[in-house]
KEBA-624774 format. One record per residue (C-alpha): residue number from 0; x, y, z. Coordinates in steps of 0.1 Angstrom, whole numbers. Last residue first. Layout:
N
+-----+-------+-------+-------+
| pos |     x |     y |     z |
+-----+-------+-------+-------+
| NUM |     X |     Y |     Z |
...
+-----+-------+-------+-------+
! end
This chain:
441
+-----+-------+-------+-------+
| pos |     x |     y |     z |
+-----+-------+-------+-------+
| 440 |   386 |    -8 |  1245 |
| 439 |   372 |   -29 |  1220 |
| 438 |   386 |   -60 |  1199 |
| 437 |   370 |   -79 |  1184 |
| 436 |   374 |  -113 |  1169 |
| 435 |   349 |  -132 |  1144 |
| 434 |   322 |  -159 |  1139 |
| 433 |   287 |  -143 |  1127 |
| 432 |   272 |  -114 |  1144 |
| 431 |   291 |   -89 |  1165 |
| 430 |   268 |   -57 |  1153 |
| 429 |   238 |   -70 |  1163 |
| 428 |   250 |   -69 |  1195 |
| 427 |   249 |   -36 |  1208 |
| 426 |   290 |   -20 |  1196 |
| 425 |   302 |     1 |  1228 |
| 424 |   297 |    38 |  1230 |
| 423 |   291 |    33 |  1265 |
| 422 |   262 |    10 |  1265 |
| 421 |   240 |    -3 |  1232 |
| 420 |   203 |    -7 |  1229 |
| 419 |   193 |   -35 |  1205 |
| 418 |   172 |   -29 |  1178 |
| 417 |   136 |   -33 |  1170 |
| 416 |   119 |   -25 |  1203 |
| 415 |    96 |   -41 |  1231 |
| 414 |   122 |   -76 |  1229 |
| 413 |   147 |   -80 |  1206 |
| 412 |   158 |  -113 |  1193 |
| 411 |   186 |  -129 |  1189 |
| 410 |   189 |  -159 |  1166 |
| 409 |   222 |  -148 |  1163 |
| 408 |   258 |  -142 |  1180 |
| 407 |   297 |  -161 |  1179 |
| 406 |   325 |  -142 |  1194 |
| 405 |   360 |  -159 |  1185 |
| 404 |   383 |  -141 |  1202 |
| 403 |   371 |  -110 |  1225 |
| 402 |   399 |   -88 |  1234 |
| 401 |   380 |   -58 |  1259 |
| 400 |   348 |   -48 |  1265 |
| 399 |   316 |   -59 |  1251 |
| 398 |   282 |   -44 |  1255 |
| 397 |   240 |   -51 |  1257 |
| 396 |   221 |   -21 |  1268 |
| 395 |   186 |   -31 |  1282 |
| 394 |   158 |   -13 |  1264 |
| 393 |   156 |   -37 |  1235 |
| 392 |   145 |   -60 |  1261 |
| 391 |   167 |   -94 |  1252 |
| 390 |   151 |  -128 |  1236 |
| 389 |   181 |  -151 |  1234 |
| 388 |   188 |  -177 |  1205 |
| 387 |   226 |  -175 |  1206 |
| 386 |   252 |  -154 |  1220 |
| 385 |   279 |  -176 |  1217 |
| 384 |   316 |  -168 |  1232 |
| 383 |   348 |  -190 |  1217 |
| 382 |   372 |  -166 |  1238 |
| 381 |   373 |  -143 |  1267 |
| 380 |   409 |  -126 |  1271 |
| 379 |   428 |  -104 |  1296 |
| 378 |   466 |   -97 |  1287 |
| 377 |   461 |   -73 |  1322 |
| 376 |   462 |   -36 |  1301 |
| 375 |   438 |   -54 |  1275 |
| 374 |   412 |   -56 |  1304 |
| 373 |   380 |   -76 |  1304 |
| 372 |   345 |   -77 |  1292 |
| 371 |   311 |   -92 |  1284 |
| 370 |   279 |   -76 |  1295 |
| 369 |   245 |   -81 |  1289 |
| 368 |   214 |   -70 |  1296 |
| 367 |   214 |   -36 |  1313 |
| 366 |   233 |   -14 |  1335 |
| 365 |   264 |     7 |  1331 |
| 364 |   245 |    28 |  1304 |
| 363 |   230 |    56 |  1329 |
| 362 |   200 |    31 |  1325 |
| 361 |   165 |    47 |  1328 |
| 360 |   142 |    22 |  1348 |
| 359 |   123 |    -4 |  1329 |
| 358 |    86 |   -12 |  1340 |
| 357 |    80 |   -51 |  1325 |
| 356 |    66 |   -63 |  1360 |
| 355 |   102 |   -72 |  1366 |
| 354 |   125 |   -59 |  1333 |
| 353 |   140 |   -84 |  1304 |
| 352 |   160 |  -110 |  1300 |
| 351 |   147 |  -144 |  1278 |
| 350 |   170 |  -168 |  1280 |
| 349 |   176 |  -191 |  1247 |
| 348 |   212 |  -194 |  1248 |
| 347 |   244 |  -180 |  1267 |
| 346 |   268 |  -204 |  1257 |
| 345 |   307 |  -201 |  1270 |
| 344 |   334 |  -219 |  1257 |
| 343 |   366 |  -197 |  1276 |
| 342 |   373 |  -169 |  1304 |
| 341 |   409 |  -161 |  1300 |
| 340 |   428 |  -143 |  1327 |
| 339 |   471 |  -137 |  1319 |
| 338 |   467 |  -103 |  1350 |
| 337 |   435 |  -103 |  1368 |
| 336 |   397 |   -98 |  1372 |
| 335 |   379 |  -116 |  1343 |
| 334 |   345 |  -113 |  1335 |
| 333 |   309 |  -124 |  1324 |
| 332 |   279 |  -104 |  1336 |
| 331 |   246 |  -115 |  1324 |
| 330 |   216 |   -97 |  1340 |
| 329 |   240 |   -66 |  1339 |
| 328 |   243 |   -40 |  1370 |
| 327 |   276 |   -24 |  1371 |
| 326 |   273 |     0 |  1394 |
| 325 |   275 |    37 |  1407 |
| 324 |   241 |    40 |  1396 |
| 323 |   215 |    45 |  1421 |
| 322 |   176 |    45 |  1416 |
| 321 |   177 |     7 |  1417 |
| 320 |   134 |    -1 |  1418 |
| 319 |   134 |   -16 |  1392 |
| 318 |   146 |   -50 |  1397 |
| 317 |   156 |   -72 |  1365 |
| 316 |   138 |  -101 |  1354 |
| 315 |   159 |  -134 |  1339 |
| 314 |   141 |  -163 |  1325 |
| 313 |   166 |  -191 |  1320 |
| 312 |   169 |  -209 |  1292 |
| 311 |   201 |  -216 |  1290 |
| 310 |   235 |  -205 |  1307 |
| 309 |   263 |  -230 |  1298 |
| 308 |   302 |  -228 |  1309 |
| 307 |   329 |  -251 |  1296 |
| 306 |   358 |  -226 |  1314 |
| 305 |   357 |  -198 |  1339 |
| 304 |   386 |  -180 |  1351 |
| 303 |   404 |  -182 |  1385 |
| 302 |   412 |  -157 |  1415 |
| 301 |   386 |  -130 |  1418 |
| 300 |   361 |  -146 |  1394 |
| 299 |   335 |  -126 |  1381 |
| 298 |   310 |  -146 |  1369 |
| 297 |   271 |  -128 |  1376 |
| 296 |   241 |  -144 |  1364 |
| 295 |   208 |  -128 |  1369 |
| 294 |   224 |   -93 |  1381 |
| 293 |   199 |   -66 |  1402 |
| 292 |   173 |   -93 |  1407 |
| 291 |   137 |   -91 |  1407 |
| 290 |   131 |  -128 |  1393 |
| 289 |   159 |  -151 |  1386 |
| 288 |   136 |  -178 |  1371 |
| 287 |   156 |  -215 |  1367 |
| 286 |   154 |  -230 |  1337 |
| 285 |   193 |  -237 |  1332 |
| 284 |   231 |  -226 |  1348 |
| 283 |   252 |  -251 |  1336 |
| 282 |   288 |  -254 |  1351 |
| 281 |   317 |  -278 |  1337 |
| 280 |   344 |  -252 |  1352 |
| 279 |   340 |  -228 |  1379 |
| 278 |   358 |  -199 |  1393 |
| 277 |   380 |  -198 |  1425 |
| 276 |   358 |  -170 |  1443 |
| 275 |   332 |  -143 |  1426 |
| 274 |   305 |  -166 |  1415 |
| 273 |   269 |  -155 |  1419 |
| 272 |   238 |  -170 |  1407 |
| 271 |   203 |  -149 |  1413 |
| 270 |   226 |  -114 |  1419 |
| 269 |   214 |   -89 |  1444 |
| 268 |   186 |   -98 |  1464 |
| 267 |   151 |  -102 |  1451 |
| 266 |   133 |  -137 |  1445 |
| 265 |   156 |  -169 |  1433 |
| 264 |   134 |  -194 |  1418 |
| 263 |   152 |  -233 |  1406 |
| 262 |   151 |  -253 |  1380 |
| 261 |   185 |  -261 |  1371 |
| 260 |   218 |  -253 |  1385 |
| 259 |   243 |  -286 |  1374 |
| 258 |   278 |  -281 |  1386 |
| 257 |   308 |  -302 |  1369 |
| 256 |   339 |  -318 |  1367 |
| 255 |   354 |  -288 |  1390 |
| 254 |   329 |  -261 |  1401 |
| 253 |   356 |  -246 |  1423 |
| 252 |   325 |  -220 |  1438 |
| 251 |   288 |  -224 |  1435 |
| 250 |   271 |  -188 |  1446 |
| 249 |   228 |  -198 |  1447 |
| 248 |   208 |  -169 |  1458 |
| 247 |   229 |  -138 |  1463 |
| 246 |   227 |  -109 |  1484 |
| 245 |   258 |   -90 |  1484 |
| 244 |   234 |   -52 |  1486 |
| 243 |   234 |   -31 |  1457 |
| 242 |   243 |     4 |  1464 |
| 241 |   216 |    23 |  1481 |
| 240 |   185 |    43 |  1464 |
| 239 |   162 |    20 |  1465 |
| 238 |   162 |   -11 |  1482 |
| 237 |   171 |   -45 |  1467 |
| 236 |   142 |   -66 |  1475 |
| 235 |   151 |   -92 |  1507 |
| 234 |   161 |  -126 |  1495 |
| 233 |   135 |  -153 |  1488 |
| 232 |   155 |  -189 |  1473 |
| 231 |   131 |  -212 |  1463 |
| 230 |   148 |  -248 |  1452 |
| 229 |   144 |  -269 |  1425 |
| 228 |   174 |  -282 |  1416 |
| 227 |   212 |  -277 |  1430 |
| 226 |   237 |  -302 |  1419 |
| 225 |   271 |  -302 |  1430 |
| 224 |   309 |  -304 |  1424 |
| 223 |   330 |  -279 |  1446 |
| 222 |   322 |  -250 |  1469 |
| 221 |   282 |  -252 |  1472 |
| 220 |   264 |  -226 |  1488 |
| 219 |   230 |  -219 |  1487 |
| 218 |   209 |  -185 |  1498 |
| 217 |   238 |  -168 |  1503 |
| 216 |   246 |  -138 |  1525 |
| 215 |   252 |   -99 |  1532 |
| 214 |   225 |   -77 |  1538 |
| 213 |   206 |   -94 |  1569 |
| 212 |   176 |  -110 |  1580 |
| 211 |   164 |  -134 |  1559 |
| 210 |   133 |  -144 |  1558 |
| 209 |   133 |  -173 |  1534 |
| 208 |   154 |  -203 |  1518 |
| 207 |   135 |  -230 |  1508 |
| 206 |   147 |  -268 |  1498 |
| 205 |   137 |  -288 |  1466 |
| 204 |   174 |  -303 |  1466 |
| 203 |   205 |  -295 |  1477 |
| 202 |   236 |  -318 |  1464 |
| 201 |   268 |  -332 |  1469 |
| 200 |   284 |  -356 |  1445 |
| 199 |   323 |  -332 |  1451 |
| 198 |   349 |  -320 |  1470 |
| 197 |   382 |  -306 |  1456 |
| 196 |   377 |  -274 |  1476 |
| 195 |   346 |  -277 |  1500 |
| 194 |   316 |  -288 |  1498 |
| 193 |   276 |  -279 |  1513 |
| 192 |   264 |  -244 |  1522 |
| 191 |   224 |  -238 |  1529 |
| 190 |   223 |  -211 |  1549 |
| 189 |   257 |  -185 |  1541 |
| 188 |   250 |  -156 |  1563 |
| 187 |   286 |  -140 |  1546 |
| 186 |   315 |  -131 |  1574 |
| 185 |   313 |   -95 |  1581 |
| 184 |   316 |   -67 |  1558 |
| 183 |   276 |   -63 |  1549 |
| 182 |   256 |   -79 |  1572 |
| 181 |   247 |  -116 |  1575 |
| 180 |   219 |  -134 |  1591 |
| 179 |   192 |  -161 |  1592 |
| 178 |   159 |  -164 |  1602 |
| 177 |   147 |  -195 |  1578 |
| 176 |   159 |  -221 |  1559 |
| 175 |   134 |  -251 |  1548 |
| 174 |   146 |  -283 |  1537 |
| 173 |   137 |  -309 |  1514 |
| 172 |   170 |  -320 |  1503 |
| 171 |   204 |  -313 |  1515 |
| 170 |   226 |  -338 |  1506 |
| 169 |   263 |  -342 |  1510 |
| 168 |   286 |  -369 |  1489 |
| 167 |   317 |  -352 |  1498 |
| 166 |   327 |  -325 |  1527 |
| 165 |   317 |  -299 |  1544 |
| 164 |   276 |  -301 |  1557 |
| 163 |   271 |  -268 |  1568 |
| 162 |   235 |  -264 |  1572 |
| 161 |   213 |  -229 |  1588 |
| 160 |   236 |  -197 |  1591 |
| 159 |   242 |  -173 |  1614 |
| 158 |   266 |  -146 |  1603 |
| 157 |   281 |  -117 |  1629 |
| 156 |   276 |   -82 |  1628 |
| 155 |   257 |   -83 |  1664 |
| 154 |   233 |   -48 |  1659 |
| 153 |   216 |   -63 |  1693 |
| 152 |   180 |   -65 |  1675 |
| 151 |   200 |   -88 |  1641 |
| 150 |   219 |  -105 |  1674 |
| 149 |   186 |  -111 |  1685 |
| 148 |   161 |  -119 |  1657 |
| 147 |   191 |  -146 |  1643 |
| 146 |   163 |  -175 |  1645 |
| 145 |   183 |  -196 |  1625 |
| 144 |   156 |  -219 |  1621 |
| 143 |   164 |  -251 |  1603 |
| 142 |   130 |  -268 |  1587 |
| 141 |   127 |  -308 |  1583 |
| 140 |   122 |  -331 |  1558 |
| 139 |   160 |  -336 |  1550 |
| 138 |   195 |  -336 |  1559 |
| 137 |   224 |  -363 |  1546 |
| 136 |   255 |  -370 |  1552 |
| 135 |   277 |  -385 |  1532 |
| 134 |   315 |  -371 |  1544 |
| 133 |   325 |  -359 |  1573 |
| 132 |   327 |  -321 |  1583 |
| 131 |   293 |  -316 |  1596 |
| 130 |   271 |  -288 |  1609 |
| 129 |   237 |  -278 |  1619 |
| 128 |   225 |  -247 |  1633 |
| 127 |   257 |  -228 |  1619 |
| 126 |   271 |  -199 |  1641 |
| 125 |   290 |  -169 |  1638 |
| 124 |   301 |  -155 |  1669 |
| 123 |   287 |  -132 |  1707 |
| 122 |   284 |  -153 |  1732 |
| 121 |   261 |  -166 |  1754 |
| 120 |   278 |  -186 |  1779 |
| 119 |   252 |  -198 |  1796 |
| 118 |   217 |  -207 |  1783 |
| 117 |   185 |  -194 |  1770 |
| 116 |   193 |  -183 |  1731 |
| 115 |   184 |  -212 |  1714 |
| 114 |   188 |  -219 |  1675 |
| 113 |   156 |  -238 |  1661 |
| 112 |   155 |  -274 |  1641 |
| 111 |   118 |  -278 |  1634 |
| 110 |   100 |  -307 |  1626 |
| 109 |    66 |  -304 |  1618 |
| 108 |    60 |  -282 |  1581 |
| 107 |    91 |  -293 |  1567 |
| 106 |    80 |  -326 |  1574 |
| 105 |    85 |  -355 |  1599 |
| 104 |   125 |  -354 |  1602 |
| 103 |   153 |  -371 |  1589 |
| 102 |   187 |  -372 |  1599 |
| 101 |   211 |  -392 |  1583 |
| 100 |   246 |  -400 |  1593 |
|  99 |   273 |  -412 |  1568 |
|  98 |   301 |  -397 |  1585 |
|  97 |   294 |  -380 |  1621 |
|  96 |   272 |  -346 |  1626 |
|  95 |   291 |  -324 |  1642 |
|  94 |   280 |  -317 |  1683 |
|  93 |   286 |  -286 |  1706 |
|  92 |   289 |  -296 |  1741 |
|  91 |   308 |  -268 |  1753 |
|  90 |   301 |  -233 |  1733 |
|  89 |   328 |  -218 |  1714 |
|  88 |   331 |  -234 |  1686 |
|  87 |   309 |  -221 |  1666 |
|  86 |   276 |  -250 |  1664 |
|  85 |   242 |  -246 |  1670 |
|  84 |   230 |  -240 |  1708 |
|  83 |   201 |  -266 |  1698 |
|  82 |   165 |  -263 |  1701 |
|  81 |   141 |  -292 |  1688 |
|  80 |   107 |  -281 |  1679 |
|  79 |    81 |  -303 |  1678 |
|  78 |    72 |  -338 |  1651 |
|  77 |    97 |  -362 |  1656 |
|  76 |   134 |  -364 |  1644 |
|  75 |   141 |  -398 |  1637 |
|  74 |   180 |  -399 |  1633 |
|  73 |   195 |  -421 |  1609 |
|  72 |   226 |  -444 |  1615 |
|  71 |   262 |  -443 |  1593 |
|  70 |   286 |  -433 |  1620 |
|  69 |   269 |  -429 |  1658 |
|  68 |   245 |  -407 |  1670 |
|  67 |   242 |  -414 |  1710 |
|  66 |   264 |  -387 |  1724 |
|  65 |   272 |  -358 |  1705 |
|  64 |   232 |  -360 |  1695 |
|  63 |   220 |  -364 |  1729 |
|  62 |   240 |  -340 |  1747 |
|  61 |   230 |  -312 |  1719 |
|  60 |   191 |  -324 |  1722 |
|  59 |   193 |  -321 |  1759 |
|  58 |   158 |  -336 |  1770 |
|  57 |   141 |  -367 |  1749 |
|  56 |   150 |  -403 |  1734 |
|  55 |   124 |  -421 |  1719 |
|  54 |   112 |  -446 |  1736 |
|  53 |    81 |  -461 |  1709 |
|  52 |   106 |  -459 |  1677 |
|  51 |   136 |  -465 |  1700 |
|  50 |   159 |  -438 |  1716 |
|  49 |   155 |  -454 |  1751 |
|  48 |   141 |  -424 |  1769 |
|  47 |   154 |  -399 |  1789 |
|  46 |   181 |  -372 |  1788 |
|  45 |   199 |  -341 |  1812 |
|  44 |   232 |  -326 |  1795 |
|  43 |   218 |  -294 |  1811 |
|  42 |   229 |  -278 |  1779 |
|  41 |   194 |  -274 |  1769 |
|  40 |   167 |  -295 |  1791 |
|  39 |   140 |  -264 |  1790 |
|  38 |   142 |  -263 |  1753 |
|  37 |   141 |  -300 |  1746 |
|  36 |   115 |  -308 |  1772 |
|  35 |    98 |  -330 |  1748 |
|  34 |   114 |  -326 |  1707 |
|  33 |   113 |  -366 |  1705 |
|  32 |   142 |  -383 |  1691 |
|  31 |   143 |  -420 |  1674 |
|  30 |   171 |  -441 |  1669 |
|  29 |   181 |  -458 |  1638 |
|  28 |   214 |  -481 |  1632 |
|  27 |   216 |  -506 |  1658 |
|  26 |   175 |  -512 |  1662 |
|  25 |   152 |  -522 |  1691 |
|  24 |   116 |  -515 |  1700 |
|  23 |    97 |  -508 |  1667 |
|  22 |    84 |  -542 |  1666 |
|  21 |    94 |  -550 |  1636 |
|  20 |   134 |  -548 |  1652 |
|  19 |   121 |  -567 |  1685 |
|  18 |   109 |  -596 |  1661 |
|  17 |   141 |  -601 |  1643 |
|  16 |   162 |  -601 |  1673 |
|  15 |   140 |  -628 |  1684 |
|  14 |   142 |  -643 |  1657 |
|  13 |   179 |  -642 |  1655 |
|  12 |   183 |  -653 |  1688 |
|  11 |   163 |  -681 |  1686 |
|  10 |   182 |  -697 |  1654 |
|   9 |   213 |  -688 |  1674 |
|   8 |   207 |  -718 |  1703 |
|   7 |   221 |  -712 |  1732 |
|   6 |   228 |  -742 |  1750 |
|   5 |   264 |  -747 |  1737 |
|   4 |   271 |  -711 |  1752 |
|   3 |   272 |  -729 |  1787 |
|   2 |   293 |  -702 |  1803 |
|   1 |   315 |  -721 |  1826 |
|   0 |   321 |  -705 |  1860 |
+-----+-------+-------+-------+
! end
């Protein structure tokens, strides 16, 4: 039979093609999802709908987003809760979100993403809600609960966590984390983690991390090149009496060409910004509030220095209620960790560091403001350090430890006193002025 393609006439087609698009009824790189029967139709594998704006597709949410989400489209996620099995590898079924794939919902407030318990196997692992290993993906407008109330009732010591999106050009923005889980020793409840090792133009945005159910995790997580702005980070308070728990809000790791941190509030935990993996180089750290923390900033990197480091004008509040002191608990902690280290062109300027609800606890010395240091034993070194323009609780020891080359202070001021404390024995610093070496052991 000849097909009389001479008769069709492409002008028609196009407007017709045209017409269904504004219509809402047809398009190749958006389909819509609605949240009906999605908790009752999990892994059943069970759908309806056409996926279009007025047919959006409904039932297995899992089935439907391993099945009909291809590369580069956006998902519509409507109003409702959509429960998924989340993804560890275990489970059949399990979906990662393809390259260049956005998924969108209807607000923070109406869409949310929620972690299922109701269906068979249910096992016992870490789990992410949503997850991606391709590049350019984007998640937003919507909130991810971990809901981790069961294996946190069941004494499970396993991490669930909200986004891991693992590659290049990743955005998180506008998101709210909440429920998850990570206890001490086991695998961090990281919720927000974007990157990898030599990734980089990812970034998390305005999102909210609360509620969270455990004592070891991160807030945000970038590995790699990334900027994090205004987000709320709300860890549990550090309790009293106990050593500080691994609670930290933002922890960027392999900061290569650079990490911007700016503007965000991290509330209770541990430390507000944490590195203690692969250092970070090109990283600022400015106006965010690290409020009722034990450490505001914390660098201590287990296997690589830090280099072309800026932390400015943040407003840094220690907890009080630490009634234990078998730690080293500094609102600025810069160190090195092994043998050849050398930390290098640091700023710490214009912060203002004090105590939350200005009611200071009584330091056994090995807390406090500030803290610089590393070993002469391992040929450790921190060089071309300024100190410059900070306003520091006179009640908060600040210290050095170790060779420091080129140490460069003023313009500080102290706070509810007229000189600055001092820790250890070690020289405060007013006594490191101007642009010098020490040396201290």
């Amino acid at each position: 039979m000849k097909i009389p393609s001479k008769q069709i006439k492409p002008g028609m087609v196009g407007l017709s093609f045209l017409a269904a698009t504004l219509a809402g009824i047809v398009s190749a790189s958006e389909i819509w999802l609605s949240p009906t029967n999605s908790l009752s139709s999990i892994n059943t594998l069970s759908y309806s709908g056409t996926g279009t704006r007025t047919n959006p597709y409904y039932g297995d949410f899992d089935y439907l987003m391993g099945h009909f989400v291809s590369a580069n489209s956006k998902v519509h996620l409507g109003s409702g809760v959509f429960w998924t099995k989340g993804v560890n590898g275990l489970n059949t079924n399990e979906f990662l979100i393809p390259t260049g794939v956005t998924i969108e919902g209807a607000g923070e407030a109406f869409t949310t993403v929620r972690r299922a318990t109701n269906f068979a196997p249910y096992v016992q692992a870490n789990v992410y809600v949503l997850v991606s290993t391709s590049s350019n993906v984007t998640v937003g407008n919507l909130t991810v609960d971990c809901n981790a109330f069961d294996f946190y009732s069941r004494k499970w010591s396993n991490s669930i966590g909200g986004i891991n999106l693992g590659a290049s050009g990743e955005t998180i923005e506008h998101v709210t984390d909440i429920n998850g889980l990570g206890f001490r020793y086991s695998p961090e409840g990281f919720q927000l983690a974007v990157g990898n090792y030599g990734q980089s133009s990812n970034r998390v945005l305005y999102c909210t991390v609360s509620n969270f159910l455990g004592t070891y995790g991160d807030g945000i997580a970038p590995v790699g090149d990334c900027l994090i702005e205004g987000n709320q980070i709300y860890l549990p308070q550090q309790p009293a009496g106990v050593l500080s728990y691994p609670l930290f809000g933002i922890n960027v790791v392999a900061s290569s060409q650079g990490s911007l941190v700016i503007g965000n509030h991290v509330y209770g935990g541990g430390d507000g910004f944490h590195n203690d993996t692969g250092g970070d180089t090109n990283l600022v750290i400015a106006n965010n509030v690290f409020e009722n923390v034990c450490q505001a900033v914390a660098l201590t990197g287990d296997s690589r220095p830090y280099d072309s480091v800026k932390i400015s004008h943040n407003l840094m509040l220690m907890q009080t209620n630490y009634t234990i002191y078998q730690e080293q608990l500094f609102m600025v902690l810069i160190g090195t960790t092994r043998d050849g280290q050398t930390n290098q062109n640091i700023v710490v300027d214009g912060n203002i560091i004090g105590y939350y609800n200005d009611v200071p606890f009584t330091s056994d010395g090995s807390q406090g403001a500030l803290y610089i240091y590393g070993s002469n034993n391992l040929h450790q070194l921190n060089q071309r350090i300024s100190i410059i323009n900070n306003q520091i609780d006179a009640r908060m020891p600040v210290s050095f430890a170790g060779k420091i080359s080129n140490l460069y202070a003023r313009g500080n001021t102290p706070l509810n006193g007229t000189n600055f404390a001092t820790a250890n024995g070690l020289p405060g610093l007013t006594n490191v002025t101007g642009n010098q070496t020490i040396t201290q052991q």
